[in-house]
PDB file as gemmi writes it, atoms N, CA and C in Angstrom:
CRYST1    1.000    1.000    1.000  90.00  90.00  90.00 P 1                      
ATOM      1  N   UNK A   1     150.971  24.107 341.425  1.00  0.00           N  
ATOM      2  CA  UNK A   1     151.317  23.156 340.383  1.00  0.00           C  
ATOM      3  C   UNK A   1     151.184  21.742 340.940  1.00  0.00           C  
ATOM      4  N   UNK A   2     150.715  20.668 340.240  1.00  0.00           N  
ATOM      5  CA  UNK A   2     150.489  19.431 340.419  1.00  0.00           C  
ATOM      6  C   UNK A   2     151.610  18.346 339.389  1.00  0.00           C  
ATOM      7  N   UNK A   3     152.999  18.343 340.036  1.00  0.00           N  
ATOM      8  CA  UNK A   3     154.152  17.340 339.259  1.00  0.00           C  
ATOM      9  C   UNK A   3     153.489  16.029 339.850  1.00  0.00           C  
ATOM     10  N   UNK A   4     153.880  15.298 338.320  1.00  0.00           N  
ATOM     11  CA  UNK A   4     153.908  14.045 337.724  1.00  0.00           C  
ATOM     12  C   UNK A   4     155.459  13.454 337.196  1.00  0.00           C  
ATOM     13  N   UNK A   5     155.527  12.006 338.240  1.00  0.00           N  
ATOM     14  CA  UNK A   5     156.984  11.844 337.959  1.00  0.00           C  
ATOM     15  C   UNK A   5     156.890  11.092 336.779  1.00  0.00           C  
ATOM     16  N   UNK A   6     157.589  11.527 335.641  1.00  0.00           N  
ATOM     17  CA  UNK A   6     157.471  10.984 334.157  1.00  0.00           C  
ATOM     18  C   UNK A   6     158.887   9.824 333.183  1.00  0.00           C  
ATOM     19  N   UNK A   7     159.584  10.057 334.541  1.00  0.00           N  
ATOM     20  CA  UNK A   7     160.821   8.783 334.434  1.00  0.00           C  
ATOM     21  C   UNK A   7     162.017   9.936 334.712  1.00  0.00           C  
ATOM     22  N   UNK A   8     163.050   8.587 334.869  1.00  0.00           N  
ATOM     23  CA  UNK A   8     164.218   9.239 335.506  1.00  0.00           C  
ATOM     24  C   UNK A   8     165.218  10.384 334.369  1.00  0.00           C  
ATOM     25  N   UNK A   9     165.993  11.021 334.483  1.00  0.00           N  
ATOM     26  CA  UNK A   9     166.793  11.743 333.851  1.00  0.00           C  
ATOM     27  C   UNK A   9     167.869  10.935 332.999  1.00  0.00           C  
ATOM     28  N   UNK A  10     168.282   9.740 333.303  1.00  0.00           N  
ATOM     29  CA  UNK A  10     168.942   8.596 332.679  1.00  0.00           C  
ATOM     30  C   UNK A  10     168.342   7.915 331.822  1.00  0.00           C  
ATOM     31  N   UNK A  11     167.227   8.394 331.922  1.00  0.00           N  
ATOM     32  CA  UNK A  11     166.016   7.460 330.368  1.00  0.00           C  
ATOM     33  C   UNK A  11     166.307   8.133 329.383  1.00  0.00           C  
ATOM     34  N   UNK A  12     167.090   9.266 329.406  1.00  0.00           N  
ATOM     35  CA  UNK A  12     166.877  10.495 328.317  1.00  0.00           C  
ATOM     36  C   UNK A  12     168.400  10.341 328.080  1.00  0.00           C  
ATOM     37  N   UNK A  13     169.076  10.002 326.827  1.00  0.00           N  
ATOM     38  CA  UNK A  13     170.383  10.144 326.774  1.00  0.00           C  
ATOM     39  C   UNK A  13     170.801  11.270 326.258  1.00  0.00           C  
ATOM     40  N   UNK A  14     172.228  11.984 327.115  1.00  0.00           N  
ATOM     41  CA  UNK A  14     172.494  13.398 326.587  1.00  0.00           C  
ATOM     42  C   UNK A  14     172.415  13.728 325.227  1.00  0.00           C  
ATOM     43  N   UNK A  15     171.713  15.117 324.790  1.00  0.00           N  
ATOM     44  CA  UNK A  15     171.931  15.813 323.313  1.00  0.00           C  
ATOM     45  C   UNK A  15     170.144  14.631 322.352  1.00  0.00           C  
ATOM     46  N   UNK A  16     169.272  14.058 323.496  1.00  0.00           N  
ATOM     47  CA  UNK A  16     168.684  13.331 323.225  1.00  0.00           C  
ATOM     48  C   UNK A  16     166.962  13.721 323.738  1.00  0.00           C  
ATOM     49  N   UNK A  17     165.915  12.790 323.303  1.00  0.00           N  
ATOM     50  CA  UNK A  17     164.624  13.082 323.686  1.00  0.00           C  
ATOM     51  C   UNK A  17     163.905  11.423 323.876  1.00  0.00           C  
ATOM     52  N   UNK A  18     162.779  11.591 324.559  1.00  0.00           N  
ATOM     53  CA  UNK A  18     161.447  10.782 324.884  1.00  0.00           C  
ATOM     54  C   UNK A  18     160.118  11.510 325.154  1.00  0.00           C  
ATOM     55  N   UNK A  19     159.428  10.296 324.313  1.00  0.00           N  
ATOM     56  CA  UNK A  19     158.162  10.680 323.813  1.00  0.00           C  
ATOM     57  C   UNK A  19     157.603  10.463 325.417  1.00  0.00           C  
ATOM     58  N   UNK A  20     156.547  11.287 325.932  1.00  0.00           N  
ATOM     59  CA  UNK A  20     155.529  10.765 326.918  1.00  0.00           C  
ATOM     60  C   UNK A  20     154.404  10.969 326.481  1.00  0.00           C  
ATOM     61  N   UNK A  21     153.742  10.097 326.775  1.00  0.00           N  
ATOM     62  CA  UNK A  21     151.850   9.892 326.267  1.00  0.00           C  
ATOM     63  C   UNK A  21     151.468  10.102 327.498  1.00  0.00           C  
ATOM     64  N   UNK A  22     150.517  11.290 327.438  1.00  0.00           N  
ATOM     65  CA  UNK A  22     149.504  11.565 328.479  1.00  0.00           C  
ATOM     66  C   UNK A  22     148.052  11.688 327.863  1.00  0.00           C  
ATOM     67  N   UNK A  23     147.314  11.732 328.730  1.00  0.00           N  
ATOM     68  CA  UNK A  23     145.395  11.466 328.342  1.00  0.00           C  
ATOM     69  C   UNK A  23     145.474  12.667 327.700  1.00  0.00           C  
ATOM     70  N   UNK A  24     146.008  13.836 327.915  1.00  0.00           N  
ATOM     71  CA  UNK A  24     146.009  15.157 327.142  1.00  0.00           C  
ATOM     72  C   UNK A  24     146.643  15.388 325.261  1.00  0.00           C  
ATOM     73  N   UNK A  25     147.647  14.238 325.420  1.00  0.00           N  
ATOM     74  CA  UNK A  25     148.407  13.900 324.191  1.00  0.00           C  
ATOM     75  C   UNK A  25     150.118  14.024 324.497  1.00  0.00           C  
ATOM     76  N   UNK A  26     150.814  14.231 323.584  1.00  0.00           N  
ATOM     77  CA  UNK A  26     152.095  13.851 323.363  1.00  0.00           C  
ATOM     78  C   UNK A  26     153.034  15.099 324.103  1.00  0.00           C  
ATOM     79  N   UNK A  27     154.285  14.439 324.777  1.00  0.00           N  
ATOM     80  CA  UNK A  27     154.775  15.752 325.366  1.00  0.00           C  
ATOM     81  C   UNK A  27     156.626  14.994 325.092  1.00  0.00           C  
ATOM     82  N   UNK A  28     157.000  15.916 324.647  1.00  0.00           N  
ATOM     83  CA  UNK A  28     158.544  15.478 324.439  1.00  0.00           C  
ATOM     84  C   UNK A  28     159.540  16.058 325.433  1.00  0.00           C  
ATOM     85  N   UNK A  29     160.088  15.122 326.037  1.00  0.00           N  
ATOM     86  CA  UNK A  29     161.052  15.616 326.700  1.00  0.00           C  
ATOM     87  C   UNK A  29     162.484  15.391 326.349  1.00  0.00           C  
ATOM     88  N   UNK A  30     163.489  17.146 326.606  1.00  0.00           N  
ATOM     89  CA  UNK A  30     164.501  16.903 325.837  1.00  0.00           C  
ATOM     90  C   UNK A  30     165.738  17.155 326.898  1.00  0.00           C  
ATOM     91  N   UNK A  31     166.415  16.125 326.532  1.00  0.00           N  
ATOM     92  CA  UNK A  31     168.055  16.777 327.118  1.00  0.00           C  
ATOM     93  C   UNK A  31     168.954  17.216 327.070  1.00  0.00           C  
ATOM     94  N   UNK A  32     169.384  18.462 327.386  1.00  0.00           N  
ATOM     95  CA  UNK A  32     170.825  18.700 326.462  1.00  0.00           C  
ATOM     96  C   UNK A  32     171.960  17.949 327.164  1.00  0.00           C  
ATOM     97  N   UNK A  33     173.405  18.687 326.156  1.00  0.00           N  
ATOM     98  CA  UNK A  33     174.453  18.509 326.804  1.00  0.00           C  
ATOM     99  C   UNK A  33     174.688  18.407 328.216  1.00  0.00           C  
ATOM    100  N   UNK A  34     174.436  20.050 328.440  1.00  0.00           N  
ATOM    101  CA  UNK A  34     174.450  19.981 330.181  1.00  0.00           C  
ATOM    102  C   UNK A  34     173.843  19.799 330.946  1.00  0.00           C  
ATOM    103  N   UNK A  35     172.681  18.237 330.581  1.00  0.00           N  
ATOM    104  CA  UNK A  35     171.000  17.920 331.547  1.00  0.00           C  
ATOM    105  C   UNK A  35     170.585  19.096 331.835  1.00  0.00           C  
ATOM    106  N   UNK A  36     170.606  19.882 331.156  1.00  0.00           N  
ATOM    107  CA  UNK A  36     169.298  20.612 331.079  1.00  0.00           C  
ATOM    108  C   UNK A  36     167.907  19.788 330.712  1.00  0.00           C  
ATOM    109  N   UNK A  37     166.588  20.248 331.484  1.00  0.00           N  
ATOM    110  CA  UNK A  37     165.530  19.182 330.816  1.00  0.00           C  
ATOM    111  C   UNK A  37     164.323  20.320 330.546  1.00  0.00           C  
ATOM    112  N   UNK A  38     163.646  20.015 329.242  1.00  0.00           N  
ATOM    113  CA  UNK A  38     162.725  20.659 328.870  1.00  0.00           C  
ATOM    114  C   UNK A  38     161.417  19.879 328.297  1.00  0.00           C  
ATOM    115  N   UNK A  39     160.398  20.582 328.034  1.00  0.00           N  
ATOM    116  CA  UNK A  39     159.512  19.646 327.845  1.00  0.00           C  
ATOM    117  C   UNK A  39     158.615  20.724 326.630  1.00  0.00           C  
ATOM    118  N   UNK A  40     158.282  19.730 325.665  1.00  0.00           N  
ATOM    119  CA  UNK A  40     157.741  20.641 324.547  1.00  0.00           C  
ATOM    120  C   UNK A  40     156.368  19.534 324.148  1.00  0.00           C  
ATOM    121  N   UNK A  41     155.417  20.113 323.470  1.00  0.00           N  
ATOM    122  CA  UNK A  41     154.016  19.387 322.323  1.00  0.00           C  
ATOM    123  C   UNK A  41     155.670  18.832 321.593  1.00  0.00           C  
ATOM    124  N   UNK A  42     154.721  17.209 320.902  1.00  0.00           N  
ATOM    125  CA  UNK A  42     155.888  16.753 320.479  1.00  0.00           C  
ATOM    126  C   UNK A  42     155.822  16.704 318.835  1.00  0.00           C  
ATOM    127  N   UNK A  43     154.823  17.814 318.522  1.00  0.00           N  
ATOM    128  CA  UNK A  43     154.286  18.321 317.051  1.00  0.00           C  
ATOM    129  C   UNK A  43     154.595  19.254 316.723  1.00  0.00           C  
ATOM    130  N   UNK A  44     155.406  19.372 315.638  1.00  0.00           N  
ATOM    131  CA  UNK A  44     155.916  20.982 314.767  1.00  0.00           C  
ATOM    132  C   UNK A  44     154.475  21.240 313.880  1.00  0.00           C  
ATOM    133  N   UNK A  45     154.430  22.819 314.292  1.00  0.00           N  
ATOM    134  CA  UNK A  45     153.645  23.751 313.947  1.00  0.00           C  
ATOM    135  C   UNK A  45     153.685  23.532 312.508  1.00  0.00           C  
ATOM    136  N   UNK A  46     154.626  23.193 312.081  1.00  0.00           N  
ATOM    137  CA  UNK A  46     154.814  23.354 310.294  1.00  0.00           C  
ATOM    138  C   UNK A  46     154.308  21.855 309.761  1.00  0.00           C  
ATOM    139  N   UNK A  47     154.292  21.016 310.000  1.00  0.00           N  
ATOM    140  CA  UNK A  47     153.741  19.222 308.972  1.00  0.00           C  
ATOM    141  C   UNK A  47     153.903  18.841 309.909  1.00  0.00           C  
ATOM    142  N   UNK A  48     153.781  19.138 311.417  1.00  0.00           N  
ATOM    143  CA  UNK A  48     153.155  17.937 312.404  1.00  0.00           C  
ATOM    144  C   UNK A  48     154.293  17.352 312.700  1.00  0.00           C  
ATOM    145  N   UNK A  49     155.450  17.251 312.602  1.00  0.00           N  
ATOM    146  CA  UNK A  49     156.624  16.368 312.451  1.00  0.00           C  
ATOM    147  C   UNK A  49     157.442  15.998 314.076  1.00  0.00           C  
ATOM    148  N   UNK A  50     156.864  14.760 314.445  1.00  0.00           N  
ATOM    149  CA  UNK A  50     157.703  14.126 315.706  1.00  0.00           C  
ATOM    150  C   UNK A  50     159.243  15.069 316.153  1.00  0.00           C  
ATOM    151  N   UNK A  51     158.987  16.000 317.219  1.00  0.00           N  
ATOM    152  CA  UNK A  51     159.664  16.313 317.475  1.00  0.00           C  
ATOM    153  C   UNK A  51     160.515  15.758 318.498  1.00  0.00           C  
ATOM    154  N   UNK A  52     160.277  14.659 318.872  1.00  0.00           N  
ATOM    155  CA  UNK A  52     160.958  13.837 319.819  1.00  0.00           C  
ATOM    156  C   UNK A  52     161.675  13.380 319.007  1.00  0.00           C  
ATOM    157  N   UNK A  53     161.872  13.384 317.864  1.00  0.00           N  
ATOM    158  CA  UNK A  53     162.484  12.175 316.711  1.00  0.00           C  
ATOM    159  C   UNK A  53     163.371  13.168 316.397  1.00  0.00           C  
ATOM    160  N   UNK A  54     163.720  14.592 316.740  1.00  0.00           N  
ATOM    161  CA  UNK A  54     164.671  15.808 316.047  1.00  0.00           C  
ATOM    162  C   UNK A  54     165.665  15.638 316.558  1.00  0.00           C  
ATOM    163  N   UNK A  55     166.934  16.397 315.874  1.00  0.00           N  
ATOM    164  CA  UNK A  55     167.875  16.113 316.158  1.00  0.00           C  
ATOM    165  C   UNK A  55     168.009  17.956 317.544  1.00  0.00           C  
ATOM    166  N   UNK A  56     168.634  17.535 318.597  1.00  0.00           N  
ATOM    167  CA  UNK A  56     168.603  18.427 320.267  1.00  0.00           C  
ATOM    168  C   UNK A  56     170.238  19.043 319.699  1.00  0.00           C  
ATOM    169  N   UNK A  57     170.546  19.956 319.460  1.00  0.00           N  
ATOM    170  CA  UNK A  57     171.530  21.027 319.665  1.00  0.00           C  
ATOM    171  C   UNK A  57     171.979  21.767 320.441  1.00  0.00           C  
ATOM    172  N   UNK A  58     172.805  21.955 321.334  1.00  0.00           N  
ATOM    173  CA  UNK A  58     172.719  23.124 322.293  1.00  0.00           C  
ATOM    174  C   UNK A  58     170.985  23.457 322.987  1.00  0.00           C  
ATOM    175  N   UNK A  59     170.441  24.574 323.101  1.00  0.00           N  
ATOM    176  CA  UNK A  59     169.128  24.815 323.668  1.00  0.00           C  
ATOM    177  C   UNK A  59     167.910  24.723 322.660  1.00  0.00           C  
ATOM    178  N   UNK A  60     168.288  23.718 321.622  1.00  0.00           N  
ATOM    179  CA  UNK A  60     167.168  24.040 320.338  1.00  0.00           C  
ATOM    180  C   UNK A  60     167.105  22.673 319.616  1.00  0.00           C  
ATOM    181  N   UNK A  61     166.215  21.849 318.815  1.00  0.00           N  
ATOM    182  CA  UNK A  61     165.859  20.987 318.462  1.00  0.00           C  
ATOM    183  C   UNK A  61     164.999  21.106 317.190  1.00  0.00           C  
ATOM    184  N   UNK A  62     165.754  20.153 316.593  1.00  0.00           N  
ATOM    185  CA  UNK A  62     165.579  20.428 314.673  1.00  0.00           C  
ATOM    186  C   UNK A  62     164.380  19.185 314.012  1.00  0.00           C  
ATOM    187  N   UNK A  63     163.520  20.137 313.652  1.00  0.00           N  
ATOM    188  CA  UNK A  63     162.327  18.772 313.390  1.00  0.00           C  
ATOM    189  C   UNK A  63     163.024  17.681 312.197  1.00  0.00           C  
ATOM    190  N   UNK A  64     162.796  16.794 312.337  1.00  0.00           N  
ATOM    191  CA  UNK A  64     162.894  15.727 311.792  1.00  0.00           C  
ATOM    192  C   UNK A  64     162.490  15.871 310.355  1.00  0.00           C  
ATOM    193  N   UNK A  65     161.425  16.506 310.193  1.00  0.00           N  
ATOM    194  CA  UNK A  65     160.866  16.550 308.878  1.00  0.00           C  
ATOM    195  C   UNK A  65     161.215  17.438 307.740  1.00  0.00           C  
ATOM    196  N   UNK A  66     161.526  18.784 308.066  1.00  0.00           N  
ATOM    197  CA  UNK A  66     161.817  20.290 307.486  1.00  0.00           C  
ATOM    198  C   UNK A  66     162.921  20.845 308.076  1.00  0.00           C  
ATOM    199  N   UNK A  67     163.530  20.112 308.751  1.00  0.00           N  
ATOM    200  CA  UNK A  67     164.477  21.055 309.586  1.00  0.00           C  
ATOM    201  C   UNK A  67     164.466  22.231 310.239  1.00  0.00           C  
ATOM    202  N   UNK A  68     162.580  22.629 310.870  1.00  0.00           N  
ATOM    203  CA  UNK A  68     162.897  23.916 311.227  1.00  0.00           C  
ATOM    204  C   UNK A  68     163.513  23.636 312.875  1.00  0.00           C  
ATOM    205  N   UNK A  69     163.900  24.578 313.248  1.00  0.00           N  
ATOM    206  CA  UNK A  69     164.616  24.594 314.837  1.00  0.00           C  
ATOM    207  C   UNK A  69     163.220  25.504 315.785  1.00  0.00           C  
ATOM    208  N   UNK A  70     163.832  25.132 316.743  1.00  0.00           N  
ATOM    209  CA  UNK A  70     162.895  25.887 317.965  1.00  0.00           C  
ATOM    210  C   UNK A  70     163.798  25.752 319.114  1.00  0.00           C  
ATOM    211  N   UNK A  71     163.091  26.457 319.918  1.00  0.00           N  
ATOM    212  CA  UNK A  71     164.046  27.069 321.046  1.00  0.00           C  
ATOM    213  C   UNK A  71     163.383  25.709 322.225  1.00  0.00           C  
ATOM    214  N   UNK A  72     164.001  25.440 323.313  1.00  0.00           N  
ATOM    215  CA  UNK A  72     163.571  24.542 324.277  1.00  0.00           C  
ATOM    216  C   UNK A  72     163.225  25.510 325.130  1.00  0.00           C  
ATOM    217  N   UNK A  73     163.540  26.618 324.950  1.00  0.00           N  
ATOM    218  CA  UNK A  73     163.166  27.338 326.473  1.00  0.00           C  
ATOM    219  C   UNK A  73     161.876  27.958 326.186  1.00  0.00           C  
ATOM    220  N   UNK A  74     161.918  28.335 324.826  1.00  0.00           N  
ATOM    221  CA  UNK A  74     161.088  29.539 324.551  1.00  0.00           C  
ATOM    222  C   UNK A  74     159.494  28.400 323.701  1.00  0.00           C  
ATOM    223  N   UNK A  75     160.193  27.581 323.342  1.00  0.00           N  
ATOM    224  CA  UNK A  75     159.042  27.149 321.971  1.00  0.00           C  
ATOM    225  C   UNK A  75     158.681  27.800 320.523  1.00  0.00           C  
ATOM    226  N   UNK A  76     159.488  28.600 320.313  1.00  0.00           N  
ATOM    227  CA  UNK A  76     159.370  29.543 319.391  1.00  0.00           C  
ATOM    228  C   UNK A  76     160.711  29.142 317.913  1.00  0.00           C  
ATOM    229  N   UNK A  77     160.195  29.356 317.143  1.00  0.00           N  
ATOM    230  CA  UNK A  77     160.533  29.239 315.664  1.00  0.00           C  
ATOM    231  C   UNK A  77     162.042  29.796 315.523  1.00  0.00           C  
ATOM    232  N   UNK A  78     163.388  29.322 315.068  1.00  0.00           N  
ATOM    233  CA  UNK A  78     164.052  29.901 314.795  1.00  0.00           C  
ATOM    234  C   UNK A  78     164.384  30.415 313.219  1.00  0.00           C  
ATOM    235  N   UNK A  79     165.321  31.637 313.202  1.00  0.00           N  
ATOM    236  CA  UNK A  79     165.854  31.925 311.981  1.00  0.00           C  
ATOM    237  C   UNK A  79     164.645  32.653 311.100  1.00  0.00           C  
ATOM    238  N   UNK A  80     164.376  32.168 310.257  1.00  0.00           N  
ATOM    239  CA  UNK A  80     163.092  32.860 309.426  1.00  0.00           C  
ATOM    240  C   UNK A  80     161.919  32.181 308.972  1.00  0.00           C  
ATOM    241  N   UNK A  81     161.908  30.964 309.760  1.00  0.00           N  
ATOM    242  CA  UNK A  81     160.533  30.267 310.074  1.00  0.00           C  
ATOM    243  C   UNK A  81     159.759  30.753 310.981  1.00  0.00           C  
ATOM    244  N   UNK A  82     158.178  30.787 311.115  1.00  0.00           N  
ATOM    245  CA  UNK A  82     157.650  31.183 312.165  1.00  0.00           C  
ATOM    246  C   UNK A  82     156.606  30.076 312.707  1.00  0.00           C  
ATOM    247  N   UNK A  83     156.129  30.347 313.932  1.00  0.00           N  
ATOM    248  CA  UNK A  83     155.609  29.403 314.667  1.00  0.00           C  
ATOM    249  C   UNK A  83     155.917  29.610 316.021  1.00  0.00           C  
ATOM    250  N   UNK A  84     155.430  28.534 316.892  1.00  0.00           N  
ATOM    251  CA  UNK A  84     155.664  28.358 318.190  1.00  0.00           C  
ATOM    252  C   UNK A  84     155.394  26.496 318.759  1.00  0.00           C  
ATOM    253  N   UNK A  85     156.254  26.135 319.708  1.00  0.00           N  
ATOM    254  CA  UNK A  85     155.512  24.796 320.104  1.00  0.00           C  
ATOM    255  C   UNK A  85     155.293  25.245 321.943  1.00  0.00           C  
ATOM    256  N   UNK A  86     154.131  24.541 321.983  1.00  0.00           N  
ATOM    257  CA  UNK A  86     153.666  24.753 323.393  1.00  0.00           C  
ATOM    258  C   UNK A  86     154.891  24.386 324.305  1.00  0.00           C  
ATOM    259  N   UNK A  87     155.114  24.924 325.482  1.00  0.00           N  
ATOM    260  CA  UNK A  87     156.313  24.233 326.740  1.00  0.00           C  
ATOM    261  C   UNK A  87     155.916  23.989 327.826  1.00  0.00           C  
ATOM    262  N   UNK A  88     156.294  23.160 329.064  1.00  0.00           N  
ATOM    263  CA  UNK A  88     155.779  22.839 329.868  1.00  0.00           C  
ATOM    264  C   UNK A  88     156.490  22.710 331.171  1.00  0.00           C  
ATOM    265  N   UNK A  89     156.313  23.192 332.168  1.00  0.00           N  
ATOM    266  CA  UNK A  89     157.300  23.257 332.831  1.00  0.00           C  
ATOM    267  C   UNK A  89     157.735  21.720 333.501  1.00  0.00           C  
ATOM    268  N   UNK A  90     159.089  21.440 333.606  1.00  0.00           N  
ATOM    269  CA  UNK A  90     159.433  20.066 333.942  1.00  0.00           C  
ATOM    270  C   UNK A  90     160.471  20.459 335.370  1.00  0.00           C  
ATOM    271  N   UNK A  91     161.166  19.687 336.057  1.00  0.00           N  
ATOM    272  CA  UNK A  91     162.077  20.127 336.789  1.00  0.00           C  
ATOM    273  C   UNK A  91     162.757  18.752 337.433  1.00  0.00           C  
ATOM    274  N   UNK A  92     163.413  18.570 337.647  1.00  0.00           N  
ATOM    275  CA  UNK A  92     164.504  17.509 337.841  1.00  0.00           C  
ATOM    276  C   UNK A  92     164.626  17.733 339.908  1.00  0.00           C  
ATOM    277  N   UNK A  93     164.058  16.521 340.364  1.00  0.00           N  
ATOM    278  CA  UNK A  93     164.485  16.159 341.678  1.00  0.00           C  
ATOM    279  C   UNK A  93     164.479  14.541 341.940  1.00  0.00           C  
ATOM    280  N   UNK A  94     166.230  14.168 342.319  1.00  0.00           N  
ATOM    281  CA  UNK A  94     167.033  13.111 342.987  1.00  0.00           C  
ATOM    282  C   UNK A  94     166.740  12.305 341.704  1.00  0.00           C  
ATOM    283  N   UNK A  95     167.105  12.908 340.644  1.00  0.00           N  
ATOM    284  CA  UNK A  95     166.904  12.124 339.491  1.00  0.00           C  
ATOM    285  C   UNK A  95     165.853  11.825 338.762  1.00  0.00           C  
ATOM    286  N   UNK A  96     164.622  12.510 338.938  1.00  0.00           N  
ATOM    287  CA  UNK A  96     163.332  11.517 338.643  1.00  0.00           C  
ATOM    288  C   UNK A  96     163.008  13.061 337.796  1.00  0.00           C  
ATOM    289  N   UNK A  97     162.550  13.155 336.779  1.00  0.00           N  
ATOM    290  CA  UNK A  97     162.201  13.964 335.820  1.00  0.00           C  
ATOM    291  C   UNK A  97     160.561  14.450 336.442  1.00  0.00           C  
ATOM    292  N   UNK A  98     160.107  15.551 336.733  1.00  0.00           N  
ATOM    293  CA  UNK A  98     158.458  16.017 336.958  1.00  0.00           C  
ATOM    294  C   UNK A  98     157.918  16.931 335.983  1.00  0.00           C  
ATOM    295  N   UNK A  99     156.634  16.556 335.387  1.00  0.00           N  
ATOM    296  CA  UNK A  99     156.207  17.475 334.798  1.00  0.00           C  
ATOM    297  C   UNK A  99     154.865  18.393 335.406  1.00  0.00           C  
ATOM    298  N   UNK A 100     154.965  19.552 334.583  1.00  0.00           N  
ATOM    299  CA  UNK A 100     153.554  19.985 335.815  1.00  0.00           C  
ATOM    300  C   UNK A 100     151.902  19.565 334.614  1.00  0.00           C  
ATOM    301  N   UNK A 101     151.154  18.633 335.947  1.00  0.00           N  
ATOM    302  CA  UNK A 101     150.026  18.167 335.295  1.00  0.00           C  
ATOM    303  C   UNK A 101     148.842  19.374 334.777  1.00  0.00           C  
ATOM    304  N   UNK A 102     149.255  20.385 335.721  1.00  0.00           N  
ATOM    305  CA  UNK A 102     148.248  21.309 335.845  1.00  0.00           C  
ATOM    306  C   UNK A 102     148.505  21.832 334.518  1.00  0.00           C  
ATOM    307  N   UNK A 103     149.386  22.319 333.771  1.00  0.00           N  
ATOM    308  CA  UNK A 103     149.517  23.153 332.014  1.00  0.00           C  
ATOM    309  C   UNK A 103     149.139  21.882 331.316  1.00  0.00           C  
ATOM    310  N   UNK A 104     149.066  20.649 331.573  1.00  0.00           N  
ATOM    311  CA  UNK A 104     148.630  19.799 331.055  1.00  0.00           C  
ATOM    312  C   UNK A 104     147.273  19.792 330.491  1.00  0.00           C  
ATOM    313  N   UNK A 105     146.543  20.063 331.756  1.00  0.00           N  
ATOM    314  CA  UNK A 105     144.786  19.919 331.707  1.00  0.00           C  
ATOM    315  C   UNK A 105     144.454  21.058 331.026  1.00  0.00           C  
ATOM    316  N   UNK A 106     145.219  22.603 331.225  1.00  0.00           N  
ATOM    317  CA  UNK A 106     145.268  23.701 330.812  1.00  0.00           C  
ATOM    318  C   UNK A 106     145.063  23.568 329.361  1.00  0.00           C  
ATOM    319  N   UNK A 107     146.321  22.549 328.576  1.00  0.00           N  
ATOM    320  CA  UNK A 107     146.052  22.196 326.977  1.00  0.00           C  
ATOM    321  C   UNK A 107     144.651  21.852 326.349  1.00  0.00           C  
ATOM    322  N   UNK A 108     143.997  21.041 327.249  1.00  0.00           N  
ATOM    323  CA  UNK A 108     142.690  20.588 326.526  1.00  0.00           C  
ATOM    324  C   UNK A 108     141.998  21.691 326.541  1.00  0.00           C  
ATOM    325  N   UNK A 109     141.976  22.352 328.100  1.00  0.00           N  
ATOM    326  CA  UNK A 109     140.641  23.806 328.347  1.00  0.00           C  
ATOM    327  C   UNK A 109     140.439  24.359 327.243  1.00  0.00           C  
ATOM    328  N   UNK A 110     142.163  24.972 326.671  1.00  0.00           N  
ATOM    329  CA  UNK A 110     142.451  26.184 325.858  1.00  0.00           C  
ATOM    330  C   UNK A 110     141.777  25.594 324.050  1.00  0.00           C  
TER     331      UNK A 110                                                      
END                                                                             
């Protein structure tokens, strides 16, 4: 894996998200309650809808637009919506948020 430091863990306020722009496109990173950090496409499967702009619940995040939910861990559709949003692995060292570049480049291949 090839991490990219994408800003600190304090840029992200708890139960909160930020947009990152990469040459690949949009990647949202989310925080929960307990800094947990995840990283999702920042587009719902259903009308495209800024998922950086959703409201972060416990391990799941509610699009802005339709209210559907998805899982942060999984990317996957909750309740009786279906879908998926791409995930990416991120990981937290001495504060500085990393994402891996390599599933990055992977997005365009696929």
């Amino acid at each position: 894996m090839m991490w990219i430091d994408v800003g600190a863990l304090d840029d992200i306020p708890p139960q909160g998200a930020r947009l990152v722009k990469t040459a690949q496109g949009c990647v949202a990173l989310f925080r929960t309650a307990t800094d947990r950090v995840f990283a999702l496409d920042d587009r719902c499967p259903h009308k495209g809808g800024p998922l950086s702009e959703g409201i972060v619940h416990g391990d799941q995040v509610t699009c802005p637009l339709h209210a559907w939910v998805f899982s942060l861990e999984t990317g996957m559709a909750q309740g009786v919506d279906e879908g998926a949003v791409r995930t990416y692995p991120v990981k937290l060292e001495g504060g500085r948020l990393l994402l891996d570049a390599t599933h990055l480049a992977a997005r365009v291949a696929a």
